[in-house]
N, C-alpha and C positions, 0 to 999 in steps of 0.2 A: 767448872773446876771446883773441889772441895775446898773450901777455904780453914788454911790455917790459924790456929787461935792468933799467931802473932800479925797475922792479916785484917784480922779482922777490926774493924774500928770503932769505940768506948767511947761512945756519945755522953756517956755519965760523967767524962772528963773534958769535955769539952772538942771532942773527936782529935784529941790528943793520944799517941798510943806510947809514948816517951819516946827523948831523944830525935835527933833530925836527921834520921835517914840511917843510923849506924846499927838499925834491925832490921833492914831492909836489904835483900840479897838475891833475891829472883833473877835479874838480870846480869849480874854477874858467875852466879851459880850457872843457870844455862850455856853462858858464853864458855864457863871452865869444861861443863862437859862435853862440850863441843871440841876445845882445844885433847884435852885428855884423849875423846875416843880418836882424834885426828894423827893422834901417836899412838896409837892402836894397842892401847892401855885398859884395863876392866878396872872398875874400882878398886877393887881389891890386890893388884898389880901397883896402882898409884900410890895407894895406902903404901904398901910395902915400902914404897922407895921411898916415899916420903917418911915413914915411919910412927904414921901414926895410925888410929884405928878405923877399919874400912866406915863405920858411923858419921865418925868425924868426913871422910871423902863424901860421903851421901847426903850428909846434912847441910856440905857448903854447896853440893849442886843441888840441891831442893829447896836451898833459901832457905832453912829451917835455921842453918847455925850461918849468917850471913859474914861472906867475908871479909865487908868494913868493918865487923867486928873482932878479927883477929889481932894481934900482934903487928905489926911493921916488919919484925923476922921472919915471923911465920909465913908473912905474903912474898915475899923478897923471895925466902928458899924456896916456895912453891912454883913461883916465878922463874928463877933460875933453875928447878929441876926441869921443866918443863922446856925451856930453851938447851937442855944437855942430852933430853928426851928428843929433841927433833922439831919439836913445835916452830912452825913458822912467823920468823918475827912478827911480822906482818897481824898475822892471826892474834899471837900471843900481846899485842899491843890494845886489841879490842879489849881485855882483861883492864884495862887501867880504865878504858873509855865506858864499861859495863859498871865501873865503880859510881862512875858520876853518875851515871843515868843511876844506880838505885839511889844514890842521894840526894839525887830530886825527888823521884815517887817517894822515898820515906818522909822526903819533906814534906812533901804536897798531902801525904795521909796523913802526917802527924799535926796539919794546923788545920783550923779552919776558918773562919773570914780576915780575922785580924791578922795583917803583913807587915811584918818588919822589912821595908824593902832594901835597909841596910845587910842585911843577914839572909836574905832569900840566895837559891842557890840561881836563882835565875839573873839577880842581882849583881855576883861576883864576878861573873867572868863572861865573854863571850862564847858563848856555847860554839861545837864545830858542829862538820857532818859526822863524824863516828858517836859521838854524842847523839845528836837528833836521830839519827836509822836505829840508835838501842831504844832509845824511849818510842819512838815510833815504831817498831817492832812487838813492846809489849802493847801499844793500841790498837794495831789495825793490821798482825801477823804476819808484814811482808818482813822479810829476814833480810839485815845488810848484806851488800852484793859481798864482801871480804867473805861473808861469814856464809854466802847461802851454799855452794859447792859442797863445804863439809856438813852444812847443817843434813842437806837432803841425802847426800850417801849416809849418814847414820839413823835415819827416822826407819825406825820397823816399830808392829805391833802398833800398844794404843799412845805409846808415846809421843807426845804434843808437840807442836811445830815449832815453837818457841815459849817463850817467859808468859806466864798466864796473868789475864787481870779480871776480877770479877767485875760483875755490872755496877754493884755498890762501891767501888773504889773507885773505877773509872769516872763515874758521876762524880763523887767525891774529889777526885783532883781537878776537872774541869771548872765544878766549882771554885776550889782554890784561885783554880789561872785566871777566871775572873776576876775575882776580888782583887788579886792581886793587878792586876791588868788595871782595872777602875780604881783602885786604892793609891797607884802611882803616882809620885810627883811628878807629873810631865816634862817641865819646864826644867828639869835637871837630868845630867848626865846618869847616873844608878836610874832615877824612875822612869825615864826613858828607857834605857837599858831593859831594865823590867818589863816595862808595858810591852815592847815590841816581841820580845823572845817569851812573853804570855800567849801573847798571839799567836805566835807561831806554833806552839806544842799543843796550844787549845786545836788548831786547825787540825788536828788526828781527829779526832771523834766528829763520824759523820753523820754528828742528828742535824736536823734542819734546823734545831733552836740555837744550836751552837754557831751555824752557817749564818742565819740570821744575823746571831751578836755581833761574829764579825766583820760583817756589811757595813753595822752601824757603826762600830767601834774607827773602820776606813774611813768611814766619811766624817766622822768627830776629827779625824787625826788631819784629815787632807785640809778640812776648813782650818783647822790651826797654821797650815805649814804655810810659809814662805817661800814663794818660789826666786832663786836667782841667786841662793848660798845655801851650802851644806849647814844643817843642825844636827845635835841628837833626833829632832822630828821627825828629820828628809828618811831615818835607817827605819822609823819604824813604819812607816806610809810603804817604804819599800819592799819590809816582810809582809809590811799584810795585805799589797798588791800579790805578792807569791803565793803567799795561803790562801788567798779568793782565787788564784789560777789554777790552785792546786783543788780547789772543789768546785770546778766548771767554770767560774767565773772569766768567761773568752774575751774581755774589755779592761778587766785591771788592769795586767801589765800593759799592753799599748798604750794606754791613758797615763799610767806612771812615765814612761819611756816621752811620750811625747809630752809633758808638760810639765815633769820632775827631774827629768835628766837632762838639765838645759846649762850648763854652764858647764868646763872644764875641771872646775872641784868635787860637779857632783860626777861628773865621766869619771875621775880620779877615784871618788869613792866608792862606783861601784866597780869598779876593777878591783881593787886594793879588798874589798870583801870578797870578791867570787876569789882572789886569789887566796883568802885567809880559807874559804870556804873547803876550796879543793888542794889545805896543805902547802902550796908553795912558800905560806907566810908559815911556817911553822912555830914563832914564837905564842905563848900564848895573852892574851891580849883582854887589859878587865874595861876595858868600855868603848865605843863605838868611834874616837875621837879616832883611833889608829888609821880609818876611811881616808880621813884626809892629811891627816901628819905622816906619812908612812911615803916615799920618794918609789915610783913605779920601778925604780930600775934596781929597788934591792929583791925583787924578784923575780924569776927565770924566765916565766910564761908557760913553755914548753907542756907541760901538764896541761893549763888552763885550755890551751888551743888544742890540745889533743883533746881532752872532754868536750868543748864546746862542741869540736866534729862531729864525733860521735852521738849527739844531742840534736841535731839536725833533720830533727825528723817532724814530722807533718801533725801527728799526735803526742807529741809531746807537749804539757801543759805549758810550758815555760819555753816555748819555740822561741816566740817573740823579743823573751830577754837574750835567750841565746845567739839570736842573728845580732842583736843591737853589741852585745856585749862582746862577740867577735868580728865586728866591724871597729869598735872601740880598739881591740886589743893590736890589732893591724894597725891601726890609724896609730898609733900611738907609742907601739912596739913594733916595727917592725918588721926590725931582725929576726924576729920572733920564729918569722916562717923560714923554713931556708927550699932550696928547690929542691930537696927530695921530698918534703911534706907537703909542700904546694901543690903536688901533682894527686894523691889521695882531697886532699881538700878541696880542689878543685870539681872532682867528681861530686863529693857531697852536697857540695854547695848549688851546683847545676843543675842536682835529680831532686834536691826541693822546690827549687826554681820551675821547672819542669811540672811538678804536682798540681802547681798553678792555687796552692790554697793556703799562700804566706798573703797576709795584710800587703796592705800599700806602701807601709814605711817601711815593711821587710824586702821587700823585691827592692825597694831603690838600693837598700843594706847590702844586700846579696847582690846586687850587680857590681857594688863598686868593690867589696870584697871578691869577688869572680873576677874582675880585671885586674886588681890587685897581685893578686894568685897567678894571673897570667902569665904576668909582666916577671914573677918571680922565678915560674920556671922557665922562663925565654933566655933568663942569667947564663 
């Protein structure tokens, strides 16, 4: 990818390029022209109705003229033209989620080792999943499922699969999630916060040095934690069980599941996250305390057990949590299933039973979940 002067990073300032993220627009620029040709709009059609000049449409999908740097009205009517245009909610919601991911990467480019972990964007809030699949989209090119249907009907010619990141960036933010990662206060809720959700965005980039770090970083975190109550600790040992499953690591989650998910507060907390994770909690949420303050029955499930089903599969990295966490969801909810979803579930739950290549704590999972299901459609 050619890199843009505003891309580009000014070691002569201390790999500061100004400002925290509000010249930073790649990812949201993509997502727009994605939404735009999905209403079967040319730029210069958009332009028009929006009424400004086709440059101005071209510059905010090429990241050149970034859209966190617009006006508040300016995005609003863009937004609203674009919902009167046909654009599917849905779709046109990635837009707001494409904002935060650039103002991470702008963050993450514009410092470099010293973190304020007061002021980090990784700091403020609980990041979601439409968050992480943008930023994880400009690392390692897989496109969110919302997004990938319109992305791949509109790719012709030498036009790129999604938001570009050079090599020198890429290193450059990795960097950052370190420092920031090892800079954190542990032992508090923000730098725990911090450190876990370093972890996890660090896990995109698949060098082995980075694999490495976070081997180390799991086992720094697991010898601190306490087993037999929920901390800020227990959330980050948790994602970075995820992220070593998610780069082959076939032993982390089991090992988290059978020696970290041992009481009732931590069963509570990780429901209470897979449900923040897949939207049923749709508040949004600035630190990890919500795990266990948060009452199982102000959310629906209904979503969570439909995802989970569908997850049920033999290579999936995250099998393991998925059997524990839908045996949790049963045991705990459940109403949850009623007998016309019990009879699909049932199936799913059998033909991995069946594969014969679920661990040991998962076949005991999956059997009592399978009678469970049984017993529901017999109602």
């Amino acid at each position: 990818m050619a890199k843009s002067a505003h891309r580009t990073l000014t070691r002569s300032q201390g790999g500061r390029r100004g400002g925290d993220g509000d010249r930073e627009g790649r990812v949201s620029g993509y997502v727009l022209k994605v939404v735009r040709r999905a209403v079967s709009l040319t730029q210069e059609q958009f332009a028009e109705r929006l009424g400004v000049d086709v440059t101005t449409v071209q510059g905010w999908e090429s990241g050149r003229r970034p859209l966190m740097a617009v006006s508040a009205g300016t995005y609003l009517r863009l937004r609203r033209s674009l919902l009167r245009l046909g654009a599917p909610p849905r779709l046109l919601g990635q837009l707001d989620s494409a904002m935060e991911a650039d103002r991470f990467i702008g963050y993450a480019l514009a410092h470099d080792c010293s973190v304020d972990q007061e002021d980090h964007p990784l700091a403020t809030w609980v990041i979601d999943r439409p968050f992480t699949d943008l930023v994880g989209w400009a690392f390692t090119g897989t496109c969110p499922s919302v997004l990938a249907g319109y992305a791949a009907e509109q790719r012709h010619g030498p036009t790129p699969p999604g938001p570009q990141m050079a090599i020198d960036e890429r290193n450059h933010i990795i960097r950052h999630l370190r420092d920031a990662a090892e800079q954190a206060v542990q032992d508090t809720e923000t730098g725990a916060l911090l450190r876990r959700q370093a972890h996890y965005v660090a896990g995109f980039d698949g060098s082995s040095e980075t694999g490495e770090w976070l081997a180390l970083m799991q086992r720094d975190d697991e010898r601190r934690l306490r087993t037999g109550r929920w901390t800020p600790s227990w959330a980050v040992v948790r994602s970075g069980a995820h992220t070593l499953a998610r780069k082959g690591d076939g032993d982390a989650l089991p090992h988290f599941i059978g020696v970290h998910i041992d009481t009732d507060e931590c069963e509570t907390a990780n429901l209470n996250y897979w449900a923040y994770w897949l939207g049923e909690i749709s508040d949004p949420q600035v630190t990890d305390s919500f795990m266990v303050e948060l009452d199982l029955e102000t959310w629906n499930g209904e979503r969570m057990l439909s995802h989970l089903i569908a997850k049920l599969d033999a290579t999936n990295p995250y099998v393991d949590v998925v059997v524990h966490t839908l045996w949790s969801l049963i045991t705990r909810k459940p109403g949850v299933v009623t007998p016309r979803s019990a009879e699909p579930a049932s199936v799913a739950v059998a033909r991995l039973l069946e594969e014969g290549s679920a661990s040991s704590q998962a076949v005991k999972e999956l059997n009592e979940v399978l009678y469970a299901l049984r017993m529901i459609h017999r109602r």
